[in-house]
N, C-alpha and C positions, 0 to 999 in steps of 0.2 A: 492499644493495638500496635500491630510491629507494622515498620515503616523502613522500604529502602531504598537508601539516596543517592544520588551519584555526587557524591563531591564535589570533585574536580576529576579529571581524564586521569581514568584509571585505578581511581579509590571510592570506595562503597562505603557508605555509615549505617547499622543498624538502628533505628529509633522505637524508642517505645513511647508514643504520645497518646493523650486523651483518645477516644474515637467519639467523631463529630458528633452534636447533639440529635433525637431523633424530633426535637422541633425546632421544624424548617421553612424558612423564609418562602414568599408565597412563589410558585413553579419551580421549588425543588424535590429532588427526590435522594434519598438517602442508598446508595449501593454498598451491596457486598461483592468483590471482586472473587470471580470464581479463576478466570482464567488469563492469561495476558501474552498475548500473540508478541516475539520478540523483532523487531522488525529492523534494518537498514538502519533506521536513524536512530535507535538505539546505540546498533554498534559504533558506529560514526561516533555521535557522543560519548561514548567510552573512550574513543581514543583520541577525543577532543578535534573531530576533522568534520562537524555539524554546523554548516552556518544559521544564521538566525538561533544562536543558544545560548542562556546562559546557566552559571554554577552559583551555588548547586541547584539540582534538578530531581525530583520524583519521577523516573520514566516511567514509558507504557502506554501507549495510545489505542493499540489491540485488544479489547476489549471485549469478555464475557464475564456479565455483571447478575447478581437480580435484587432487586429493588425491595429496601427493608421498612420503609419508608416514606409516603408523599405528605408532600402541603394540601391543606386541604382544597384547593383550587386546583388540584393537577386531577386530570381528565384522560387522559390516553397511556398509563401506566396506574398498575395498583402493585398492592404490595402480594407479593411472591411471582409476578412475572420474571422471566429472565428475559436480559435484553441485549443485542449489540447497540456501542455506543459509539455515537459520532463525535469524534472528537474533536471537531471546529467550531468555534462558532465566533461571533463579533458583536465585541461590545462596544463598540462605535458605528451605528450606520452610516456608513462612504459612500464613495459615488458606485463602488462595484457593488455594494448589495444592492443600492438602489435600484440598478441599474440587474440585476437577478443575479450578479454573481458572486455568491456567495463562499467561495471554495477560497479565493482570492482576493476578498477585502480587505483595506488597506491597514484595517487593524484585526487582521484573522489573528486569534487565539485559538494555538494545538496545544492537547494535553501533554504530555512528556515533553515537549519542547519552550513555550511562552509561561507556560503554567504547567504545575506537578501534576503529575501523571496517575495512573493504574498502580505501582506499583505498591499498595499499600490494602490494608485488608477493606479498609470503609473510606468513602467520601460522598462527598455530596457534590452532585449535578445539577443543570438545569434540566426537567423532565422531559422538556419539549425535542430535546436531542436523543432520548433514546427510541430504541426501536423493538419493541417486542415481538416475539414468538416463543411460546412456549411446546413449540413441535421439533425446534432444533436442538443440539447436544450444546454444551459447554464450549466443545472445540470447532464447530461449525460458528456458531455467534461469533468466537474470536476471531475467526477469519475474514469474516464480512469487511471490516473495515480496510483490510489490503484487496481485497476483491474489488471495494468501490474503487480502488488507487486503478485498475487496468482498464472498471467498466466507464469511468470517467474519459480517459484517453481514450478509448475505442469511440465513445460520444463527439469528442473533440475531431479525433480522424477523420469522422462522416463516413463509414466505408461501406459503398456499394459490392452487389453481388457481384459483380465485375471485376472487381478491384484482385491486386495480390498484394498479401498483405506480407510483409518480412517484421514478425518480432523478435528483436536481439535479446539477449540474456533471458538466462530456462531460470531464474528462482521462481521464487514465488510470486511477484509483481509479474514478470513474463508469464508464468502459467496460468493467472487469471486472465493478462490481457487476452494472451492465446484463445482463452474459451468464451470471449464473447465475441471476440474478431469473430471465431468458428459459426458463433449462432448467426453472424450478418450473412451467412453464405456465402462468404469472398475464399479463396484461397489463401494457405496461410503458409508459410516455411517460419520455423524457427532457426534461432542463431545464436552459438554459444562458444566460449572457450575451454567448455567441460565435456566432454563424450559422455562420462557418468548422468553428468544434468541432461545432455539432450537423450540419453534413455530413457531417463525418469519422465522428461517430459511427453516423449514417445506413448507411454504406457498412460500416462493420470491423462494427455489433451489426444491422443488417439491421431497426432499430425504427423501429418506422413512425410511430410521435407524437411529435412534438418541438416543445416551446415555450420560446420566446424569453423569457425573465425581466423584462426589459425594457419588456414588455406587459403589459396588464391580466391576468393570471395566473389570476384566480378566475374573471372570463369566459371564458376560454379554456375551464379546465377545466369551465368548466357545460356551455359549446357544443362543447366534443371528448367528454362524457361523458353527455351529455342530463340534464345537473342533480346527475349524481352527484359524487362528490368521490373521493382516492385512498385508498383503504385502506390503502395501506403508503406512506410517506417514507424516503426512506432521501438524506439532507444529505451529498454528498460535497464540500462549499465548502471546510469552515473559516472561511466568513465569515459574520460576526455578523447583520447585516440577512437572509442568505439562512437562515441556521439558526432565528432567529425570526422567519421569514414562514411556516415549515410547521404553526406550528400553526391558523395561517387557513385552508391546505388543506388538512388531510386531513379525513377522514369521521368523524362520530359510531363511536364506538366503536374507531378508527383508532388504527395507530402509526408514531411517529417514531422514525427511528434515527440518529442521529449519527454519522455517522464521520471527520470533520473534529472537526478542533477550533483553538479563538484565543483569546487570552490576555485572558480579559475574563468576565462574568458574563450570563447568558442568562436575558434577564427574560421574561415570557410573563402573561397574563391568565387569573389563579387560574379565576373562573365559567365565563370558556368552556373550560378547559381540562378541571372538572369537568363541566360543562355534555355535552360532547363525549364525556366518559368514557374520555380518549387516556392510552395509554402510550407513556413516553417511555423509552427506551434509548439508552447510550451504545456504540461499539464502538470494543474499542481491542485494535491486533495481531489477534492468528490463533494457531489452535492448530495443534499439532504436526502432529496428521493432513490436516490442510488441505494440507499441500503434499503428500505422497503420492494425493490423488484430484484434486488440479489435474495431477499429473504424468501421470496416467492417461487425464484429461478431453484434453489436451492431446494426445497419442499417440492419443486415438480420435478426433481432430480437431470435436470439442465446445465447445471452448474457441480463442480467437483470442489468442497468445499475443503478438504482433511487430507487428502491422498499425499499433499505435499509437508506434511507435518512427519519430520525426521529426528528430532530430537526433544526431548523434554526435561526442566530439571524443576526442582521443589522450591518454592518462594524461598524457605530459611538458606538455600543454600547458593542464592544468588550473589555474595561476595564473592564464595569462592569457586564456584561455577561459571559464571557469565563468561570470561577471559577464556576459557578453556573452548568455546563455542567455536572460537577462530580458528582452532586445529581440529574443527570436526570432521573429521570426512565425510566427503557426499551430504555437507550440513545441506539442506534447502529452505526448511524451517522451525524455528524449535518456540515450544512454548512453556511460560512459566505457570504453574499448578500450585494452586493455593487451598 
């Protein structure tokens, strides 16, 4: 079976290795990779700017699979479901799983990052992380897993109807966040440095405030808010200017959520940050349950699972493809088809 690897930043190896045996250690399940959603931390890894990473690496954590294979002890997958996969798990229980937080433990293992990835035609998993539906498409399943990246933050947030919520950056991490902010019933503005993205975002999350980053930002929000400021932030950049400019916008008593993140130290102004009385939250991954009510969200047509899927390219052609992604224009999201 063909296998491709990220070497080092910036170089790609084709392999042709064995494909895994079909007897499987007990709660494994043997996958065929249909689809593999190309996400942030891919690119980032390509251009060697990924913390937590090493080379080389099989990427791909975006995940639509269907199952060619179980051990005889696996119970909640058979063979020909198609599944989205979660791709965290921990093989050392810490004090965060203990303690329920799974997303975060201290020895979390993510596919394409700790351990090789999707990007290969067969592997083996543990069964108890995937998540079936056989009423979704290929490219819906591949989504879920950047889906759970927003619907986690939005959990994290706590955001009441009340609240106004400001999510920064329209890709894809932002336009999931966007749609479940949306189903809390709070108000929502998006925030971008792309006119084109906050189009697109306009049309797939239907949100009706959107501000250009690029403008006086704290004016805007006075004159889109009549003087009020947002009560929830939620950073979906990774970039360092964008992540501390939210503590100037949000509202007294207000919180910030992080769900980017970049390789550097996030300084911020101790009095106002006291002053303001804000909390600050990081989000990193998604639990377990998160893909089973995106999968449901998604079937009761709540959730926009595709709309931001703007480029695609063929597994064999990801050498000399991939690179090219970074001049795509109006890229939002692109997925690899195998």
């Amino acid at each position: 079976m063909k296998v491709v690897r990220l070497k080092e930043p910036g170089i790609w190896e084709t392999l042709d290795v064995e494909k895994p045996n079909s007897v499987l250690s007990s709660g494994e399940a043997l996958l065929k990779v249909k689809k593999i959603g190309v996400c942030g931390t891919d690119l980032h890894a390509f251009k060697g700017q990924q913390p937590f990473f090493n080379y080389p690496r099989i990427l791909g954590h975006e995940l639509a699979v269907e199952v060619v294979a179980v051990a005889d002890d696996v119970t909640n997958v058979t063979v020909g479901d198609k599944c989205s996969v979660e791709p965290y798990y921990n093989d050392i229980v810490g004090q965060a799983v203990r303690r329920g937080k799974t997303n975060c433990g201290e020895h979390l293992k993510v596919l394409g990052v700790h351990v090789d990835g999707g990007m290969q035609e067969y592997f083996v998993y543990p069964a108890e992380f995937l998540h079936a539906t056989n009423s979704l498409t290929d490219d819906q399943l591949a989504m879920i897993e950047p889906l759970a990246i927003g619907c986690h933050a939005v959990d994290r947030a706590d955001i009441k109807e009340d609240d106004i919520v400001l999510v920064i950056g329209a890709g894809p991490i932002g336009l999931g966040t966007i749609q479940f902010a949306q189903l809390k019933g709070a108000k929502v503005i998006a925030m971008d440095i792309d006119d084109a993205k906050l189009e697109k975002c306009r049309q797939i999350t239907n949100v009706k405030d959107t501000i250009n980053a690029t403008g006086d930002v704290e004016a805007e929000l006075a004159s889109l808010l009549n003087g009020d400021l947002p009560t929830v932030i939620l950073d979906a950049t990774g970039n360092a200017t964008s992540m501390m400019n939210t503590f100037k916008y949000a509202a007294a008593g207000g919180t910030i959520v992080f769900i980017g993140l970049f390789m550097g130290d996030v300084v911020f102004h101790d009095p106002s940050f006291h002053k303001k009385e804000l909390t600050l939250k990081a989000s990193r991954a998604a639990m377990g349950s998160d893909f089973g009510r995106i999968i449901r969200l998604i079937e009761a047509g709540k959730i926009d699972a595709t709309s931001f899927i703007t480029h695609r390219i063929k597994f064999d052609d990801i050498p000399t493809e991939f690179e090219k992604l970074y001049t795509k224009k109006n890229l939002i999201k692109a997925v690899i088809e195998l």
